[in-house]
C-alpha positions as CSV (number, residue, x, y, z in Angstrom):
1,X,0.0,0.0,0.0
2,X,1.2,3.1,-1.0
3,X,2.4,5.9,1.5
4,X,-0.2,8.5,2.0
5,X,1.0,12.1,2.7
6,X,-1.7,14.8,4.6
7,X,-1.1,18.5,4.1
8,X,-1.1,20.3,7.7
9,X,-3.1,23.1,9.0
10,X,-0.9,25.6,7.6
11,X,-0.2,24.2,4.4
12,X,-4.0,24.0,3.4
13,X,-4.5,27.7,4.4
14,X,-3.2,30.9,1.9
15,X,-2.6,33.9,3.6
16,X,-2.4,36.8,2.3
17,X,-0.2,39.3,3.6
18,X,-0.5,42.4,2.4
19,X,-3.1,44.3,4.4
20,X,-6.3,46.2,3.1
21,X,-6.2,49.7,4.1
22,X,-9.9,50.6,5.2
23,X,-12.5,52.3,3.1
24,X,-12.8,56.0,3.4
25,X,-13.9,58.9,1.3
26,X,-11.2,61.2,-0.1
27,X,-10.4,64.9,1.3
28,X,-8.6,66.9,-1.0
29,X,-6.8,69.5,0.3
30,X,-4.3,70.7,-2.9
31,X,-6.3,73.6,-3.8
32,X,-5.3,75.4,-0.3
33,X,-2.2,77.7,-0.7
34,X,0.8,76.3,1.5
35,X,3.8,78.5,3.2
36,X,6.6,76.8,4.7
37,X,7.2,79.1,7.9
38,X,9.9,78.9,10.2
39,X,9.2,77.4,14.0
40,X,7.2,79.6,16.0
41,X,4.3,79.4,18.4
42,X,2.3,81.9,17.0
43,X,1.3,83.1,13.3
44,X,1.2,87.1,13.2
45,X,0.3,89.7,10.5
46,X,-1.0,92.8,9.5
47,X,-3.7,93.9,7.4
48,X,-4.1,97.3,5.8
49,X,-7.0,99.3,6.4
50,X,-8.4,101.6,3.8
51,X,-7.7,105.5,3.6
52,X,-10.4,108.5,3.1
53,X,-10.0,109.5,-1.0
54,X,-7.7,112.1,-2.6
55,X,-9.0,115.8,-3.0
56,X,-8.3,117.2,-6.5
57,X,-7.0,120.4,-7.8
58,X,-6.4,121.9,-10.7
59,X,-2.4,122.4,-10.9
60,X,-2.0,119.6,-8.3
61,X,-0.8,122.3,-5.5
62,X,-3.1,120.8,-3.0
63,X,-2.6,117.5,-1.4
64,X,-4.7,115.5,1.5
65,X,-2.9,114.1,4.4
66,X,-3.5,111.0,5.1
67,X,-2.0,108.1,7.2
68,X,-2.4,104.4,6.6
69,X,-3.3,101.7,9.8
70,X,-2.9,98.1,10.0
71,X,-4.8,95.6,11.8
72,X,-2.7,92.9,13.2
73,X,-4.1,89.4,13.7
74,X,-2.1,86.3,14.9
75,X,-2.8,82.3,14.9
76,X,-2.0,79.5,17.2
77,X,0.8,77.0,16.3
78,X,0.0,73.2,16.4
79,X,1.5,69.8,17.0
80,X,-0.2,66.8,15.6
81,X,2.3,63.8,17.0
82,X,2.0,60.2,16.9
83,X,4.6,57.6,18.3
84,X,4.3,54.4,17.0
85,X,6.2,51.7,19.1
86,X,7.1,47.9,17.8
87,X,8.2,45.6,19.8
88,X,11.5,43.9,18.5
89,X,10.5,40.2,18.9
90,X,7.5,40.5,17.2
91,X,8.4,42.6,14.6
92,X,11.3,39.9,13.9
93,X,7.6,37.1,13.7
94,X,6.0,39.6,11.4
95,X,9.0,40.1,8.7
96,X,9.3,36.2,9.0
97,X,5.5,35.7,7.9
98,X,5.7,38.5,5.5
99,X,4.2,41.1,7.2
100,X,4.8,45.0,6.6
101,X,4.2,45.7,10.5
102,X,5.3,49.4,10.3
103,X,4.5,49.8,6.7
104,X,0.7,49.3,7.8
105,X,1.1,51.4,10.9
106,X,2.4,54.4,9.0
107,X,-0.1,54.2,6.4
108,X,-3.1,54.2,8.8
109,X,-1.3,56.9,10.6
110,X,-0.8,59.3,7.5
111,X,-4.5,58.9,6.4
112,X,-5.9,59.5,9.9
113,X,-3.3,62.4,10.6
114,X,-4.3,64.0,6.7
115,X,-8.1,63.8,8.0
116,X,-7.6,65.6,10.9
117,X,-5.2,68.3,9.2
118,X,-8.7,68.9,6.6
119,X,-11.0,69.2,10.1
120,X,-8.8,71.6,11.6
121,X,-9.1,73.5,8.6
122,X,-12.6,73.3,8.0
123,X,-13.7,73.5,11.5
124,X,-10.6,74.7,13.9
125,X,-8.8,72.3,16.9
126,X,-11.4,69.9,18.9
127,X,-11.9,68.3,22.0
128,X,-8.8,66.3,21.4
129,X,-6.7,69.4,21.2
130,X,-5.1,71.2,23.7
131,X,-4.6,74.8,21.5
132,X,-7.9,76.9,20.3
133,X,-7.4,77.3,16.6
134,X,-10.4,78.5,14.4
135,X,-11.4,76.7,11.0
136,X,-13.6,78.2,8.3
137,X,-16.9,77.5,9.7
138,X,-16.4,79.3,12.9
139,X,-14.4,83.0,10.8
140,X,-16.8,82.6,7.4
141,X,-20.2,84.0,7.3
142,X,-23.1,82.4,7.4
143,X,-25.4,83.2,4.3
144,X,-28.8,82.5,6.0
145,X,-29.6,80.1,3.0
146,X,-31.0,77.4,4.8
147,X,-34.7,77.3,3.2
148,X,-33.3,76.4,-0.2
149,X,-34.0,73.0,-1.1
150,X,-31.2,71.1,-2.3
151,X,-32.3,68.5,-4.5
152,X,-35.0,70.8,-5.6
153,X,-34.4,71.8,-9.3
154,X,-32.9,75.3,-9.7
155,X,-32.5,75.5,-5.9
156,X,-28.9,75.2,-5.4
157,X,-28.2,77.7,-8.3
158,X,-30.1,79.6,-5.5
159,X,-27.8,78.8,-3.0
160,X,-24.8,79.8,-5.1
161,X,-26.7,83.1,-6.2
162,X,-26.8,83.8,-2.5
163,X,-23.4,83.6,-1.5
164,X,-21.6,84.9,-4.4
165,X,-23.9,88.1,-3.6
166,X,-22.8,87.9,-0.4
167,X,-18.6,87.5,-1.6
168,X,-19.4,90.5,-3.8
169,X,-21.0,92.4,-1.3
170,X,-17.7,91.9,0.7
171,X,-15.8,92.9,-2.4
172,X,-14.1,89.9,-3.1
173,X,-14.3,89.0,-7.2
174,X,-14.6,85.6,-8.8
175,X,-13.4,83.3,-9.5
176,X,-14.8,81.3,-6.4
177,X,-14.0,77.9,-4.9
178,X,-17.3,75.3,-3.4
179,X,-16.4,72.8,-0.3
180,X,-19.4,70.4,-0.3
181,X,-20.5,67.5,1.9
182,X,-20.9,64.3,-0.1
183,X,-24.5,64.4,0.1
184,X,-24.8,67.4,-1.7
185,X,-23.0,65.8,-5.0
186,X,-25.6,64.4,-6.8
187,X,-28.6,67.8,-6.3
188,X,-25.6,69.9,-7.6
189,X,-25.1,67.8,-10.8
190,X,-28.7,67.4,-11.6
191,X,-30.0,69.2,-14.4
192,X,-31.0,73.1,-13.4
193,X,-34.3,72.5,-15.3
194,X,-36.1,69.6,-16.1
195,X,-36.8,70.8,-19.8
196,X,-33.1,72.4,-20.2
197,X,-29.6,70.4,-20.4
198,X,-27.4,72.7,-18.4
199,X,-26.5,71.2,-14.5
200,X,-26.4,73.4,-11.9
201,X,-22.7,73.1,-11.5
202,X,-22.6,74.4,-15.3
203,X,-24.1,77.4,-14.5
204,X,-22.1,77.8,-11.3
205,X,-19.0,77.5,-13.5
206,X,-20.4,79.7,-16.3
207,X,-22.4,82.8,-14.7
208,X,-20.5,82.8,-11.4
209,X,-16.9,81.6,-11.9
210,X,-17.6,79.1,-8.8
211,X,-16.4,75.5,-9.2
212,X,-15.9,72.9,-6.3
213,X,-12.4,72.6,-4.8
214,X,-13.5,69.0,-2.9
215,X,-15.9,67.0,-1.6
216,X,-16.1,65.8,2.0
217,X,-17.5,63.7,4.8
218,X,-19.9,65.1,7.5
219,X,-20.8,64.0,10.6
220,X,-18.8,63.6,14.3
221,X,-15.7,62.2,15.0
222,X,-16.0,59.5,17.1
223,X,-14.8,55.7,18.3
224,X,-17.1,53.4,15.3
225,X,-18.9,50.2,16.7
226,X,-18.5,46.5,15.8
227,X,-14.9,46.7,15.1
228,X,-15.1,49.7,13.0
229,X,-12.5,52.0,14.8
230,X,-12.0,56.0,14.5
231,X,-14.4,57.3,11.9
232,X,-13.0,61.5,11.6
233,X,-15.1,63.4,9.5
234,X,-13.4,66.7,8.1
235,X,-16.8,68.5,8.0
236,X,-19.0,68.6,11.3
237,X,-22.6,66.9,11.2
238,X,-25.4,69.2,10.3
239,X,-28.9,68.9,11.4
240,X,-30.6,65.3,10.6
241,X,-29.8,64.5,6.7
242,X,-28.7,68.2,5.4
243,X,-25.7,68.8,4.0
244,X,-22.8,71.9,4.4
245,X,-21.8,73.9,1.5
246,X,-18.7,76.4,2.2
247,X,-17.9,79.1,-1.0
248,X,-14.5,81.0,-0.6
249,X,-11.8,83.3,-3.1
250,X,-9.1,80.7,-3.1
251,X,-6.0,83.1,-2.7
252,X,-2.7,83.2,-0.4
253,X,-3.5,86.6,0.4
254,X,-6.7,85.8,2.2
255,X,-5.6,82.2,4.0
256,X,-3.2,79.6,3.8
257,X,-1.7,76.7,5.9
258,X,1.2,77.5,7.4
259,X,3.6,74.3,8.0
260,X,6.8,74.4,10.2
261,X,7.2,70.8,8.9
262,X,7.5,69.5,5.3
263,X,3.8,68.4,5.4
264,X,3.7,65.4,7.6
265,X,7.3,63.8,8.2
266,X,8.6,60.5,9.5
267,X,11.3,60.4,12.0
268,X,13.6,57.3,11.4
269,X,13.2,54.3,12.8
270,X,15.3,54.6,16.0
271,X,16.1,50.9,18.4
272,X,16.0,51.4,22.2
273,X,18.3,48.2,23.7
274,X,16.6,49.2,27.6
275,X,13.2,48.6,26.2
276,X,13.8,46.1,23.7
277,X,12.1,48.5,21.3
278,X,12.0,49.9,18.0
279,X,9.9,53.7,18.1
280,X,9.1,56.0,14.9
281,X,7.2,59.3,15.7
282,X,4.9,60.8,12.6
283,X,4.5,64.9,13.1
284,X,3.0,67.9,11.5
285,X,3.2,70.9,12.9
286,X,1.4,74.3,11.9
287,X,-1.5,76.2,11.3
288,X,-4.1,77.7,9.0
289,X,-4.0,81.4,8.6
290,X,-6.9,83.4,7.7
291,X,-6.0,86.7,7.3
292,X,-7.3,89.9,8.7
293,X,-9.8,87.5,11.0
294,X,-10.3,87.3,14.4
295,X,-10.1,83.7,16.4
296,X,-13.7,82.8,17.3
297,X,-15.0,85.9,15.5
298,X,-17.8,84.6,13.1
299,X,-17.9,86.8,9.7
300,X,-14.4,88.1,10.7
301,X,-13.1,86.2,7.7
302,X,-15.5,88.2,4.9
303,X,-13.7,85.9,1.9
304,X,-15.8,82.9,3.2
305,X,-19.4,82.4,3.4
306,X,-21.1,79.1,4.0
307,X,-24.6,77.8,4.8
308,X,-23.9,75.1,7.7
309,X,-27.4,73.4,7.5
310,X,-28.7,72.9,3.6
311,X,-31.8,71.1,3.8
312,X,-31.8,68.1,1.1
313,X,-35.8,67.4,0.3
């Protein structure tokens, strides 16, 4: 009788290594102007103020004394820090099974790090944080637009109406940049008239100059259940199923994020014999700057105008 060979446990199973990163929606956040600022715990600078008008004459022998003023306005500096710590014997198990133990680590790190940079500047430092930094929703002004209804033909064309009134009113020009929530996608690419062929983002685009910079999640940051983990969503939950809409002149010399680090940097991977461990730290460090806007100061930031409760039907 012939030998018989069984396969064991292990041989019977295929594992695959490489791990899944979770599902999440994208936040872009290229559009916003970057400065690379030296290290500093505050953000300062000054904003001119305008001057009464010249009085004329006819040979020019008369001239109006005048002298200029500058507001000054300053931001708060912050650290976002992980440390990621791996243990040497394991990570030794984890190389042997083909594992990328701090290759996964990182990677969940520098999504989840990204997410909260896009929440700070959307909606300014949280619970979490231990510095008070405002975001656009708390310096923008509120355009009052709330009894528009979103997935309503014609009605965000409405919406858009209304705050590049208000933008103009403040004396900022197009062209204009859109944040929306996710939710607010498909009203805005529906057709502006049922008998007509032109979305209302066309028109946006055409008669205002307002496209969307990005799309993003809505809703509160918080611990997920049945092995979910962290959800962070960049824009903060409205009232029951509306959505957020934020409308801004995208330029350096209204805001920008200011970065003491090179976006978010990696220290190298340093062993410590008394512990027995190997430790990495992932940091960013700065702020977003709105210029000529005062921390906590709704409207203070007249470049930015947002309805923060868009009802959908």
């Amino acid at each position: 009788m012939p030998t018989q060979y069984r396969l064991t446990e292990a041989e019977t199973q295929l594992i695959l290594n490489d791990s899944r990163l979770y599902a999440d929606l994208p936040v872009d956040l290229s559009w916003c102007p970057v400065r690379q600022i030296p290290d500093a715990l505050e953000v300062m600078d000054y904003e001119l103020t305008p001057i009464e008008p010249p009085a004329g004459s006819m040979l020019g022998e008369h001239a109006w004394g005048v002298a200029t003023a500058r507001t000054q306005t300053k931001r708060n500096v912050v650290s976002y820090r992980y440390e990621f710590s791996f243990p040497k014997t394991e990570l030794a198990i984890a190389q042997r099974n083909g594992y990328e133990l701090i290759k996964d680590n990182l990677a969940v790190g520098m999504k989840t790090m990204n997410k909260w940079i896009a929440s700070l500047l959307f909606q300014g430092t949280q619970t979490r944080d231990r510095v008070n930094i405002s975001g656009m929703l708390d310096l923008g002004e509120d355009i009052a637009g709330s009894a528009y209804i979103w997935d309503t033909a014609g009605q965000p064309t409405l919406c858009v109406l209304e705050a590049v009134t208000d933008l103009l009113d403040n004396h900022y020009a197009p062209p204009y940049k859109m944040i929306m929530s996710w939710n607010l996608y498909a009203g805005f690419n529906a057709l502006h008239n049922a008998a007509g062929s032109v979305s209302h983002a066309d028109l946006a685009s055409k008669n205002y100059q307002a496209t969307v910079a990005t799309y993003a999640h809505l809703g509160t940051s918080a611990f997920g259940t049945g092995g979910t983990g962290w959800q962070i969503y960049p824009l903060p939950a409205p009232g029951a199923d509306d959505g957020r809409f934020i409308m801004f002149q995208n330029s350096p010399e209204n805001f920008y994020m200011a970065q003491v680090t090179n976006g978010v940097e990696i220290s190298p991977l340093t062993f410590e014999p008394e512990t027995n461990m190997y430790r990495t730290f992932m940091e960013w460090r700065g702020t977003p700057v709105f210029r000529g806007a005062t921390v906590d100061t709704a409207g203070s930031a007249e470049y930015i105008v947002f309805e923060p409760s868009i009802n959908l039907a």
